[in-house]
C-alpha positions, -999 to +999 in steps of 0.1 A: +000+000+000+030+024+013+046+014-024+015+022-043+015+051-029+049+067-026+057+059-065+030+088-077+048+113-049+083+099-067+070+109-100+059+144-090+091+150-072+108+141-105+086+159-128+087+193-101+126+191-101+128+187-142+100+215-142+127+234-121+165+225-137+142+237-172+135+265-160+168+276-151+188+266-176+163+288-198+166+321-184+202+312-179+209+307-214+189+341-219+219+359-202+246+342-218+250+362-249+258+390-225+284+373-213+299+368-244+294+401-257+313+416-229+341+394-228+348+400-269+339+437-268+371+451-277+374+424-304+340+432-318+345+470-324+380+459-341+363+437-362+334+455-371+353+492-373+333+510-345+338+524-310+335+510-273+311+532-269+293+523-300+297+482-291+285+487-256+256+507-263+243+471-282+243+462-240+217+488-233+196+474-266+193+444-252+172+453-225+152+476-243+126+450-259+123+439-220+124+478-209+094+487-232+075+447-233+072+430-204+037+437-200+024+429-237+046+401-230+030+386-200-001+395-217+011+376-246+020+343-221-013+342-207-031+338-241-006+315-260+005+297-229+038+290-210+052+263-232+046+285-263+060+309-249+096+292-237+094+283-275+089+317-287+117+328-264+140+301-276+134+309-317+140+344-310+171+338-291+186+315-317+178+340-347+196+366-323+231+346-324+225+339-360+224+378-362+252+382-340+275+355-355+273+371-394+270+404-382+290+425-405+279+462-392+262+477-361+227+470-377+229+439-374+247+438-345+222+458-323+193+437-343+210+404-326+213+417-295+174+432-295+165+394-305+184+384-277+168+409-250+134+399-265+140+361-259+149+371-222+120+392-214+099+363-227+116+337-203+115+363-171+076+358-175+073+326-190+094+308-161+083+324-132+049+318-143+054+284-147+071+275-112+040+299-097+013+279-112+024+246-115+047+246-079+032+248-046+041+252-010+075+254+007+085+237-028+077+268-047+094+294-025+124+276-024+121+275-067+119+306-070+145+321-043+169+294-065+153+307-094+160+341-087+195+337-091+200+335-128+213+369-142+250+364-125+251+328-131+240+335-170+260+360-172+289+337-157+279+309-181+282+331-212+319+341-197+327+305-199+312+302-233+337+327-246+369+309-228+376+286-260+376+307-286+394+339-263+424+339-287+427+352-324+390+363-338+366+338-331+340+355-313+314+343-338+317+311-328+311+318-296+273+332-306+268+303-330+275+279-302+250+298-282+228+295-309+228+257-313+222+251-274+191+273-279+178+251-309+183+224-285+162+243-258+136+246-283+129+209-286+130+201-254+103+231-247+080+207-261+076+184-230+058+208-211+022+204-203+002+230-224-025+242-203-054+222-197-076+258-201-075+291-221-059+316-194-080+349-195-064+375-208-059+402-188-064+435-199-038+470-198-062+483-174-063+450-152-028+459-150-026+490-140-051+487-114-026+453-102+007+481-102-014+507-086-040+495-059-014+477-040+020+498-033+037+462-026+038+452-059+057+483-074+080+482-041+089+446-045+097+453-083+121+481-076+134+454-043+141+432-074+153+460-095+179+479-082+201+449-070+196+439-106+207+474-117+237+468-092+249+438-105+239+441-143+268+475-137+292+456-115+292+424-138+301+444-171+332+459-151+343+437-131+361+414-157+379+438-175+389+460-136+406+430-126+424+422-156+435+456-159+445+457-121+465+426-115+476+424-149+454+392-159+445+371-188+412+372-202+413+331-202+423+338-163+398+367-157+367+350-170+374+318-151+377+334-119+348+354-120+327+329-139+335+304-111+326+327-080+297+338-099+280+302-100+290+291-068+280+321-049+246+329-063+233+288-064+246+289-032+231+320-019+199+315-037+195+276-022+204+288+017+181+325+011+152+297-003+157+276+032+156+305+056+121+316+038+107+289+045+118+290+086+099+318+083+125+345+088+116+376+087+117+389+048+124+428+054+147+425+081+164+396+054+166+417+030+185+448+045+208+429+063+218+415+028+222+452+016+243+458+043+267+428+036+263+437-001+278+473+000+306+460+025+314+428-002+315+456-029+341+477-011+360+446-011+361+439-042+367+474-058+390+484-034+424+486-054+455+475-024+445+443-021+450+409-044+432+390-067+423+364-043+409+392-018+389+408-052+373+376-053+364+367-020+346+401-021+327+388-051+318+357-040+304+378-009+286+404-032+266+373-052+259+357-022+240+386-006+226+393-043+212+358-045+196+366-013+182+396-023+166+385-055+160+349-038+140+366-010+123+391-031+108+366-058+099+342-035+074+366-021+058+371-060+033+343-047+018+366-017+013+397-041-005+381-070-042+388-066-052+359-087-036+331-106-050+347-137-027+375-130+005+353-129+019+363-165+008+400-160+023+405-124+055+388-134+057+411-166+054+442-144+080+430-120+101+422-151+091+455-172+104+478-142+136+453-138+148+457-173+138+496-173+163+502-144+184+483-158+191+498-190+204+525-174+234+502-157+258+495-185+265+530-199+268+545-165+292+521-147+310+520-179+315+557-176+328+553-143+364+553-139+367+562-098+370+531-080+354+548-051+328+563-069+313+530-085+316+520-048+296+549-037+266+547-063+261+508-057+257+517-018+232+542-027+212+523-050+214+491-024+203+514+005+174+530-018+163+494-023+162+482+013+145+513+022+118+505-005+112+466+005+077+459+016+069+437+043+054+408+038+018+407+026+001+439+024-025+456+007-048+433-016-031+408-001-043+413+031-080+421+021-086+386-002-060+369+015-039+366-021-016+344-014-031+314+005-033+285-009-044+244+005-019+229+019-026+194+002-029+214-032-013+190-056+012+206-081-005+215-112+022+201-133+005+165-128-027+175-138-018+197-167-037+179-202-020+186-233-041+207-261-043+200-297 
């Protein structure tokens, strides 16, 4: 009887963590063309006859699409479903590398990288959607606090990417790679369950009424946000400050930070998922994390120490950033005011993400002061914990958003494919 039993709860514990690993790897591989773009920038404005200024202004493009879309995305998600939506996200991404591996001239250079920023704005809804609605319980916060961490780790991953082909000028390769995992991404998309009912489609007005009527949802964006903005800035310096301060390789460089990047953030992510679910206190969480944050940041700016001190302060620095994206998204649950409004709440969050971070690149780029890229990441960190909401709040609190049966199966079991 026990037997009979236990094999269904084996099945859903398989199917939730492949649900999970999917996930990841997908908004993972959304970052990686950063990654790679930032480790070949110099080689790139060689090659195609333009400036640093002019190759790194193809960063800020890609998060346009997710700037200006995020809410006609999640819109979009709700009506075509998550699994056509991951596939969307992976053709897009895949004609993006194919842009960016011929690309001959800026056009097509910042037309790759816009494909590329569109494919991730699609997977940040599409993938937070789909642990939301088909994830329940501790299981759930924990997915998305280890969700959370993906913009380092992608970041890190596209880093690695570029390590083979770091010598002579085959940074197209590099893209076309890319583009081949993504193909494969594709295929695989097509083991999801589709959903067993049309989603309703939420209107513009549905969403500003969500942003609006409860002040928690804006605050826990900009909570999500300006870390983001933090590390989006810190990441595109960080690689080429080291080299340039202890007189590394980029093979070296890359590896480094690559390494410390993964290992921090799943580690911070996993531990910040655990705590959540002890029930520590989320605010007080949070800006204790800001605190380590700024003081991991000092660390590894600060330009009388050694390579092996740089990156302990980075590994520091991603582990209080996992925690504070970890902590933040695992709270998305409590602010929703109805499943219906999974896709659209996600694509706000996302929306005002990739806004503030589209600022990031050109001004930490700009900065040449270790002391004053320092000083403007404790700013924005201290902004942020100053914003956090507590808890549940608002519509929350008044429909009790955010409660949900314990012996809720996981949707994923349940889910009936469409024709």
């Amino acid at each position: 009887m026990n037997a009979a039993i236990d094999k269904p709860v084996a099945r859903r514990n398989v199917r939730s963590a492949l649900l999970i690993a999917f996930c990841y790897a997908s908004i993972v591989l959304s970052m990686t063309s950063v990654g790679i773009f930032v480790s070949f920038v110099v080689e790139i404005g060689r090659d195609l006859h333009i400036s640093r200024a002019e190759a790194g202004m193809a960063l800020s493009i890609y998060s346009i699409p997710a700037a200006l879309a995020c809410m006609p995305i999640g819109r979009l998600i709700d009506r075509i479903g998550i699994r056509y939506g991951m596939m969307l996200a992976g053709i897009l991404a895949a004609l993006g590398d194919i842009f960016l591996a011929g690309a001959s001239d800026t056009e097509m250079l910042y037309g790759g990288m816009a494909l590329e920023g569109t494919a991730f704005g699609c997977m940040a809804v599409a993938c937070p959607s789909a642990l939301v609605s088909w994830l329940d319980g501790n299981l759930r916060t924990r997915a998305l606090s280890f969700w959370s961490t993906y913009g380092p780790v992608g970041y890190a991953c596209g880093l690695l990417l570029a390590v083979p082909f770091a010598t002579g000028t085959h940074w197209r390769q590099s893209f076309a790679w890319d583009g081949g995992i993504f193909c494969v991404l594709i295929v695989l998309a097509f083991w999801l369950p589709a959903q067993s009912a049309i989603v309703e489609v939420r209107s513009l007005r549905a969403g500003l009424k969500l942003f609006l009527l409860d002040r928690a949802v804006p605050r826990l964006a900009l909570a999500l946000a300006l870390p983001n903005a933090v590390a989006y800035g810190v990441s595109v310096v960080t690689p080429s400050y080291l080299e340039h301060l202890y007189g590394l390789s980029l093979k070296v460089s890359n590896g480094g930070v690559a390494g410390a990047k993964i290992l921090a953030m799943v580690c911070g992510g996993v531990l910040t998922g655990y705590l959540l679910i002890r029930k520590v206190d989320f605010r007080n969480l949070y800006r204790l994390l800001v605190v380590m944050g700024i003081f991991a940041i000092l660390v590894l700016f600060f330009p009388y120490g050694t390579f092996p001190i740089a990156l302990l302060g980075l590994v520091m620095w991603l582990l209080a950033f996992g925690g504070l994206v970890g902590s933040a998204t695992a709270q998305l649950p409590l602010l929703v005011t109805s499943p219906r409004d999974i896709g659209l709440a996600s694509g706000i969050i996302g929306q005002i993400t990739s806004f503030v971070c589209l600022l990031a690149p050109p001004v930490f780029l700009a900065i040449s002061q270790w002391n004053i890229l320092w000083g403007l990441a404790s700013v924005t960190l201290l902004l942020a914990a100053w914003l956090v909401p507590g808890g549940r709040t608002g519509l929350a609190r008044q429909t009790g958003i955010g409660t949900h049966s314990p012996d809720r199966t996981p949707q994923i079991l349940h889910e009936e494919k469409r024709t």
